[in-house]
Structure formats: C-alpha cells, structure tokens
C-alpha positions as CSV (number, residue, x, y, z in Angstrom):
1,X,39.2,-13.3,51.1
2,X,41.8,-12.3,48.3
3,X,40.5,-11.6,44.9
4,X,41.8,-10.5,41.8
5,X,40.8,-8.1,38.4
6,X,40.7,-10.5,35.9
7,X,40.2,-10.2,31.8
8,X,38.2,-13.4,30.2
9,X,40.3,-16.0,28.7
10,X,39.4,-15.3,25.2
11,X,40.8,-12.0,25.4
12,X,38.8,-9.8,23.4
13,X,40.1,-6.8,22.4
14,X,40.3,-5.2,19.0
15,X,40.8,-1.8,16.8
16,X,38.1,-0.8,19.2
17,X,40.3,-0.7,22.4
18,X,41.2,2.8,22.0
19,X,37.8,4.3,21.5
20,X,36.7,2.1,24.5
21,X,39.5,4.1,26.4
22,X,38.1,7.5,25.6
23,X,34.5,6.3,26.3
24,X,35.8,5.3,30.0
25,X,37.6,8.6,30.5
26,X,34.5,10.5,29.3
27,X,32.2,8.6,31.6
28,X,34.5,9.4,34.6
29,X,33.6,12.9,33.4
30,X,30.1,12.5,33.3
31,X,30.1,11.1,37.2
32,X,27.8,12.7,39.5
33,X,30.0,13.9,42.5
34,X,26.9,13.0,45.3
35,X,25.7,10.0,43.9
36,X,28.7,8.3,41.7
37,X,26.7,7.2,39.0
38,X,26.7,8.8,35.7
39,X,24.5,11.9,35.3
40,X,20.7,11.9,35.2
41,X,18.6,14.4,33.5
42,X,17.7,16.8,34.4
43,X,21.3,17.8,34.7
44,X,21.7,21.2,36.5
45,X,25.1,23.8,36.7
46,X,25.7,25.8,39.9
47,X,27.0,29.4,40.1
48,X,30.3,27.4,40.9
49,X,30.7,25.8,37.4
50,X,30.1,22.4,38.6
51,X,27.5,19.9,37.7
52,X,24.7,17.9,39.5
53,X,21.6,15.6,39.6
54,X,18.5,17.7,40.4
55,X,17.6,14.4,42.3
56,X,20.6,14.6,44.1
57,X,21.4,18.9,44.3
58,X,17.2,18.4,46.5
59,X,18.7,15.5,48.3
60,X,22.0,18.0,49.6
61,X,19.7,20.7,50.3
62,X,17.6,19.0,52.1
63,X,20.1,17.2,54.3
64,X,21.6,20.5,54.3
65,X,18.7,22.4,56.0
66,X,16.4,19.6,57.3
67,X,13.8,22.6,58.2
68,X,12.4,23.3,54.5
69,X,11.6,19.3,54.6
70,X,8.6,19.5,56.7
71,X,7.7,22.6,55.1
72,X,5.4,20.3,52.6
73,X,7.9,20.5,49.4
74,X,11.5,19.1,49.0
75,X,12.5,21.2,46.1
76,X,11.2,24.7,46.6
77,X,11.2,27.2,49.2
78,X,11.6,31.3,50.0
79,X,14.1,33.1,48.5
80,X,17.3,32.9,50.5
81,X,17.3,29.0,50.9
82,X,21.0,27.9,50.8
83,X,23.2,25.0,50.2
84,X,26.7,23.9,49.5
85,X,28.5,22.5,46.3
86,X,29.7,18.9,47.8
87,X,32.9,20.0,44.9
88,X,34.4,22.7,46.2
89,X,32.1,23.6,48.9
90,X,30.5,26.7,46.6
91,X,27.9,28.3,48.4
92,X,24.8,28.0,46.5
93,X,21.8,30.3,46.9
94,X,18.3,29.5,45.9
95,X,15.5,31.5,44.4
96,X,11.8,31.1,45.1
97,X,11.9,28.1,43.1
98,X,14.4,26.2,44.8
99,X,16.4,23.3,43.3
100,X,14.2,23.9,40.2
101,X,15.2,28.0,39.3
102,X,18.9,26.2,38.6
103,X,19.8,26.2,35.2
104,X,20.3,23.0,33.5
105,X,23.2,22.2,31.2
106,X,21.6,21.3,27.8
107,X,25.5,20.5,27.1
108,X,26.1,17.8,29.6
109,X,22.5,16.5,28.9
110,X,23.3,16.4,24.8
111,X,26.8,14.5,25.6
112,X,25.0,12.3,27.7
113,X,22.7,11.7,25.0
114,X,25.5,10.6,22.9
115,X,27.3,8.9,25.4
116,X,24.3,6.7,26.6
117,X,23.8,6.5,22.2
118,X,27.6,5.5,21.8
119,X,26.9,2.5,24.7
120,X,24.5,1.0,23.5
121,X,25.6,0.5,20.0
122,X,29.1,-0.8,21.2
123,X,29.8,-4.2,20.4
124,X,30.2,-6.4,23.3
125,X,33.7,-7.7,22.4
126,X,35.1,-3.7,21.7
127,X,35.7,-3.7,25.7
128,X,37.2,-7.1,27.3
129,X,35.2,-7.6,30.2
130,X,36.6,-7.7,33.5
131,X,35.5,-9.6,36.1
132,X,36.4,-9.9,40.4
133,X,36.9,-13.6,40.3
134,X,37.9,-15.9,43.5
135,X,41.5,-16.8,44.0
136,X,40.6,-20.1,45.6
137,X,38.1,-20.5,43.1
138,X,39.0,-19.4,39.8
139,X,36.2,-20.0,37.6
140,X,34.0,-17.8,40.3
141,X,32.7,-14.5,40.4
142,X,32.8,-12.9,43.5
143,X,29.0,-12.1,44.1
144,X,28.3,-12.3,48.0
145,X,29.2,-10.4,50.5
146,X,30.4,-12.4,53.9
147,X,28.6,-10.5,56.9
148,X,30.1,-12.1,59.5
149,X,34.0,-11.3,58.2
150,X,32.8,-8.2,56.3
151,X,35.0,-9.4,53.1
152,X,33.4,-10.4,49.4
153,X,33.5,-13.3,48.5
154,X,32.1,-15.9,46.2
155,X,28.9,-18.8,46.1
156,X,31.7,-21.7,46.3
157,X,33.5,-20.0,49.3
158,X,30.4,-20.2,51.2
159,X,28.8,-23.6,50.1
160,X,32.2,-25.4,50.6
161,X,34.7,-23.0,51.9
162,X,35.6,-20.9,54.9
163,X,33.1,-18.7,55.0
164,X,30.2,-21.5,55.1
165,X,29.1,-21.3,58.6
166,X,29.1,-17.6,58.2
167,X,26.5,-15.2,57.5
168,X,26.3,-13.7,53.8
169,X,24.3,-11.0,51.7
170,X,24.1,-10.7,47.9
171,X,27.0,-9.0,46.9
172,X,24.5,-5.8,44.9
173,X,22.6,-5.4,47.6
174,X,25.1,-4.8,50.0
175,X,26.6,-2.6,47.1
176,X,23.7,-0.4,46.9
177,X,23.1,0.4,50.3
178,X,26.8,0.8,51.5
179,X,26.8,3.2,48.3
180,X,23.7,4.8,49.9
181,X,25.1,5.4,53.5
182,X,27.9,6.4,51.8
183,X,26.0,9.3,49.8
184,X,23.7,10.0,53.1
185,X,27.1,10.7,54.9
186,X,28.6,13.0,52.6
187,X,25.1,14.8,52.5
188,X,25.4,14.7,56.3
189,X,29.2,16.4,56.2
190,X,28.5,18.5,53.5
191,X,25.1,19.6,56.2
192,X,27.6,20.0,58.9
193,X,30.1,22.2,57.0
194,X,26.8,24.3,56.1
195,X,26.3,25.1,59.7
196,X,29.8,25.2,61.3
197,X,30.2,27.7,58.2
198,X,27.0,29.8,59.0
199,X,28.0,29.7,62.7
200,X,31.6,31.4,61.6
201,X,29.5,34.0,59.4
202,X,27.6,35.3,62.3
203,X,30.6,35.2,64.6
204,X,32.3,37.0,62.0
205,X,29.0,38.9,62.1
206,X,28.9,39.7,66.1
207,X,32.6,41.0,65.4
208,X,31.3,43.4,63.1
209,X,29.0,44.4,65.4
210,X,30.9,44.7,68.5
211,X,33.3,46.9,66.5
212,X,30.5,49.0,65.5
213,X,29.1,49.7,68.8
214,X,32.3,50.1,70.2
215,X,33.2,52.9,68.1
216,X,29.5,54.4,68.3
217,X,29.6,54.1,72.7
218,X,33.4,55.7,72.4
219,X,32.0,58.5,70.3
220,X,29.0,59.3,72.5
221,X,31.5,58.9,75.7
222,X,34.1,61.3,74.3
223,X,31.0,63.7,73.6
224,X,29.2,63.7,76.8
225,X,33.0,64.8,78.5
226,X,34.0,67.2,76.3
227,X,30.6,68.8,76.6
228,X,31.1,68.8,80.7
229,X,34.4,70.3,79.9
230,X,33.4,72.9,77.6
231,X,31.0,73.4,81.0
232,X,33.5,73.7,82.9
233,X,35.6,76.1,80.6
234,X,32.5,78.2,81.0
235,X,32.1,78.4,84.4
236,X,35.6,79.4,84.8
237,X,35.7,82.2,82.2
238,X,32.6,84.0,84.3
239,X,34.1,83.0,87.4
240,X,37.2,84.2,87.1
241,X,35.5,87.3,85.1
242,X,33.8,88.1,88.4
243,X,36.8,87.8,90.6
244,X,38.5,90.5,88.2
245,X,35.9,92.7,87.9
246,X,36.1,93.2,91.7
247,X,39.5,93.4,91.6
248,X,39.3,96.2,89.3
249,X,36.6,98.3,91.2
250,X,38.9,97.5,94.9
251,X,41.9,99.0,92.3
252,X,40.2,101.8,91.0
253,X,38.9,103.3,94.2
254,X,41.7,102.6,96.3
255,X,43.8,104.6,93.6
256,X,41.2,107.2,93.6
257,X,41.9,108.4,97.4
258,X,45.6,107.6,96.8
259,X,45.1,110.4,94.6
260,X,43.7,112.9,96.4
261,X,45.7,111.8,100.0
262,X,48.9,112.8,97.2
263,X,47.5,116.0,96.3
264,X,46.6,117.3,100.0
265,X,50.3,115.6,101.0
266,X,51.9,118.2,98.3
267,X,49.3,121.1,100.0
268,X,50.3,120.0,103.3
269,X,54.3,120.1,102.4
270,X,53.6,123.3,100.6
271,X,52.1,124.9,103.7
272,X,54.6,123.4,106.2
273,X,57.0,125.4,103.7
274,X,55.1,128.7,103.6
275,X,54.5,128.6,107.9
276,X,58.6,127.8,108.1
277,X,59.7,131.3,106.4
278,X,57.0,132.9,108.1
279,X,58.1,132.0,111.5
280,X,61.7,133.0,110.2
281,X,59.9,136.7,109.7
282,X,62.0,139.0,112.9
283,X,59.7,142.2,112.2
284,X,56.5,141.4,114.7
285,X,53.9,143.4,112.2
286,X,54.6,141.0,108.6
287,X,54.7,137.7,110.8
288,X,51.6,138.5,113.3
289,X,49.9,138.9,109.8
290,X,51.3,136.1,108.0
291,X,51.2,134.0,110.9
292,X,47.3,134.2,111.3
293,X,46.5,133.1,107.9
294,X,49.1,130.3,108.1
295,X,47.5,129.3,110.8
296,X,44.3,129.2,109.4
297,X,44.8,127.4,106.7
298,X,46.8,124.6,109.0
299,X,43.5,124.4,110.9
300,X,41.9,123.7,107.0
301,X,44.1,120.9,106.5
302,X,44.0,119.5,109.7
303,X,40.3,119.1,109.9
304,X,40.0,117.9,106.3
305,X,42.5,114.9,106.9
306,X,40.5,113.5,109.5
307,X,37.2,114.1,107.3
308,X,37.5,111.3,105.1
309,X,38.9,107.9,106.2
310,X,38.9,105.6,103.5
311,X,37.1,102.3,104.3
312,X,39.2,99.8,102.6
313,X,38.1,95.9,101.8
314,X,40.6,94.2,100.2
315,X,39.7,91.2,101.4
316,X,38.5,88.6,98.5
317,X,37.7,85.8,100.9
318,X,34.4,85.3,99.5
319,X,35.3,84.1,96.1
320,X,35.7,80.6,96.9
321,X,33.9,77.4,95.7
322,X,33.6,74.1,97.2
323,X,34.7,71.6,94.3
324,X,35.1,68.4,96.8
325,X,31.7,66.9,96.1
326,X,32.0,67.7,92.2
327,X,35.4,66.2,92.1
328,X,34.7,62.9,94.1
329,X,32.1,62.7,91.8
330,X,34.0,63.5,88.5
331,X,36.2,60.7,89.9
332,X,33.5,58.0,90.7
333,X,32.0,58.2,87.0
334,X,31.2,54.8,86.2
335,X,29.7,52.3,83.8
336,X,26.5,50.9,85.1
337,X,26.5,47.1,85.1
338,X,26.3,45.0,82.2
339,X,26.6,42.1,80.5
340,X,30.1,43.0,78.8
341,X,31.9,39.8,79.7
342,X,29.4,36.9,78.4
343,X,30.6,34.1,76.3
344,X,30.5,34.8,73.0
345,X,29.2,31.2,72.7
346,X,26.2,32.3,74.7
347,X,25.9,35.5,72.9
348,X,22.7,36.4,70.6
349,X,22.8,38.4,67.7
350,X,22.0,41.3,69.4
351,X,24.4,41.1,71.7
352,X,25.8,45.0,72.6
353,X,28.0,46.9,74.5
C-alpha cells in the first residue's frame, strides 16, 4: 500500500508558520522517552538529569524488578529499590517512598502548562494540517490497518480495492496497542539490561572477593612456614649448641692430660739426662751414690706413667637425628580438597578459596 504526507488543498499557512515551528520543536522536547507522548503531570527528574512520567518511571520499575509488584504496591518499596533511566541507562535508586520520594520538575510541569495553554488557543489555520492520504485514492485518509498484509491502508482500498477480501483493524487501535507493545518491550530491555548489569556487578563483586581471600590465605600460608622455620632455626641453634659444648669438654680434658704427659716427658728427658752423666762418673764411690738415687727416681717415673691412662671418647656418633620422616613430610604438605575449580557461573556469593 503506498501513501503519501500530504498538505490540504487550501494551503493554509500564514505569519503564524514560524511560531507553529517552534511549538513542534518544543513539543519534541516535551516527549516522554517511555511512553512517546507528551509529558504528564506529575513530571518527575532523575539523579541523571532526565525527565519522566511518574506513570511511566512505576511502569520501568516495575518491569524492572517484577518482585516489588506482588509485594501489594506498585510505587513504593524498601529503601534500596532500583531501576534504570531508559535515556542513558542512569542507575536510579529509590528511597522508602519509591517512584513517589523523586522530585518533580515544577519547570517542565509550568512549560507544559504553557504549552498545553499555547495549543489550545492556536488558530486552526496557523498550522496546515497534514494528512496520510491513499495514492490510489486521493481524496482518502488512510485509517485502517490491513491485518492480513500488515500495511495501512484506507476505507475505499478495502470496500473496492485489493485489500477487500482481507482482514482489517481500525487504524487507532492498532496504533495504540503496537505503541503499547512497543513501550512493554523497551520496559522489558531496559529490565534485562537491569539484570545482566547486576549480574556483572556481583561478578565484578566475586572478583573482589577472590582477590581478597587470596591475599588473606597467602598471608596466613607464608605465616604458618615461616613460623616452622623460625622452629627449625631454633632447633638447630640448641642442637648444634649441644654438639659444641661436648666438643669443648672432649677438647678441654684431652688438652689437660696433654699437659701433664708434656711436663712428665720434659722430667723424664731431664732424668734420662742426669742418669747419662752419671753412668759417665769412672770413680766407683760418686756414681754408686749418684747411681742409686737415679735409679730411684727412674722407678718414680716408671710407675707413675702407667698410673694414669687417659680414657679417651672422641667418638660423637651419637649426635645424630633422623630427619627422613620430617622431610617426606615437609615435602608432602598439601592443600586439603576443595572446591577451587567451580564455574564461576555456578558460584554463590560466598564462594572462597
């Protein structure tokens, strides 16, 4: 069906066309972005700047979180309730009074006021009146809508034309609830951006989270092994202290008799001396008198060397300790099983490491 924009034939413009020009441009400023028709009061302004129907700011909200509906009110709720601006997608949090704790615009509501004022005492020729008229039938509006070929059309089109076996609505009423769908389905997208936006927040969310217990596990890890290696640091400092302090007894008496076997050596040299210029004595008296006390004092020396045998232990066998078991187990430290590799998409919000 082909239709055209036409202007009546008597063409009636006048001075007024240019002030009929700024009154279009300020309706198109006066639309309501949900419901396309020019603002109805109350008129309300969200934190974004941009303007709604309180009629149609409810109708978003509740499309946007269908739970409050059947919570027995449409336009209030807690505090936290939530929507989006269908402008620029805004988020738009609500009070305990809902749709109605937005403020209105008393300036959009007094331009309307003047605007609605200006229409109606316009003159009817200040504006030439355009019409959809038929191509194939000049003279006609197009005021039905043609069902079965989904195209306008007009009353002669379907009395005597090709559309007059077909199925046809009244062109309005087909207007008004196409223009209704059309607004449930932006409420719908607008919805559905709500929620694929509050499903990225708690992702985002979990992220945070998983950082945060992440860096609070790695701490608690890192303190649990450096306190089994300050243990350990321990353990070896007495250890080891234990080993040296042995070491250092063995040391000290072993050094002792080394001593005292030195100073009866130097006696025993001494003597070996003092008995070799006595047996060089030729007159029999001096070394029969020499000679016993020489030997005396060999017999001295000779019993006191075998007196005293020192009993020496240097072995230090028996500081060893058996670190097999504590290493295999050192090495065989493990994370107890977990849920560390689920989905994030079957995650809940408490979801840890």
């Amino acid at each position: 069906m082909n239709f055209a924009l036409r202007p009546p034939s008597s063409g009636r413009s006048g001075p007024g066309g240019g002030r009929g020009a700024t009154m279009e441009n300020l309706e198109k400023q006066l639309l309501c972005p949900v419901c396309l028709e020019v603002f109805s009061k109350p008129v309300v302004i969200l934190p974004c700047q941009h303007n709604l129907c309180r009629k149609c700011a409810s109708d978003i909200f509740q499309a946007a979180d269908p739970l409050w509906r059947s919570r027995g009110s449409s336009s209030t709720g807690s505090s936290g309730a939530r929507f989006r601006c269908p402008s620029c997608l805004h988020e738009v949090v609500l009070d305990r009074h809902g749709v109605y704790g937005l403020q209105r615009n008393l300036l959009v509501e007094n331009i309307l006021d003047m605007f609605r004022q200006q229409e109606s005492s316009r003159p009817v020729n200040i504006k030439p009146e355009q019409k959809l008229l038929c191509e194939e039938h000049e003279e006609e509006k197009i005021n039905i809508y043609c069902l079965s070929c989904e195209t306008p059309t007009c009353s002669m089109c379907k009395v005597f034309g090709k559309h007059k076996d077909c199925d046809v609505a009244p062109l309005s009423s087909v207007y008004a609830r196409q223009k209704a769908d059309l607004s449930d389905s932006i409420a719908t997208l607008v919805a559905s951006n709500d929620h694929v936006q509050a499903a990225i927040t708690q992702m985002e969310e979990m992220c945070r989270t998983v950082e945060e217990n992440g860096r609070r596990r790695r701490e608690q890890l890192a303190g649990r092994l450096d306190g089994l290696a300050a243990i350990l640091d321990e353990r070896k400092r007495e250890l080891v202290g234990l080993i040296a302090t042995e070491r250092d007894g063995k040391l000290g008496r072993v050094r002792g008799l080394v001593g005292r076997y030195s100073d009866r050596l130097e006696a025993a040299v001494a003597l070996v001396e003092s008995a070799i210029r006595s047996n060089e004595e030729t007159r029999a008296p001096l070394f029969i008198q020499s000679a016993n006390v020489i030997l005396e004092k060999i017999a001295v020396a000779a019993r006191s060397s075998h007196a005293e045998r020192p009993e020496l232990h240097e072995d230090v066998s028996h500081f060893v300790i058996d670190t097999d078991d504590l290493a295999d187990m050192l090495r065989n430290i493990r994370f107890p099983p977990g849920d560390g590799d689920e989905d994030p998409d079957e995650c809940g919000e408490d979801s840890d490491l």
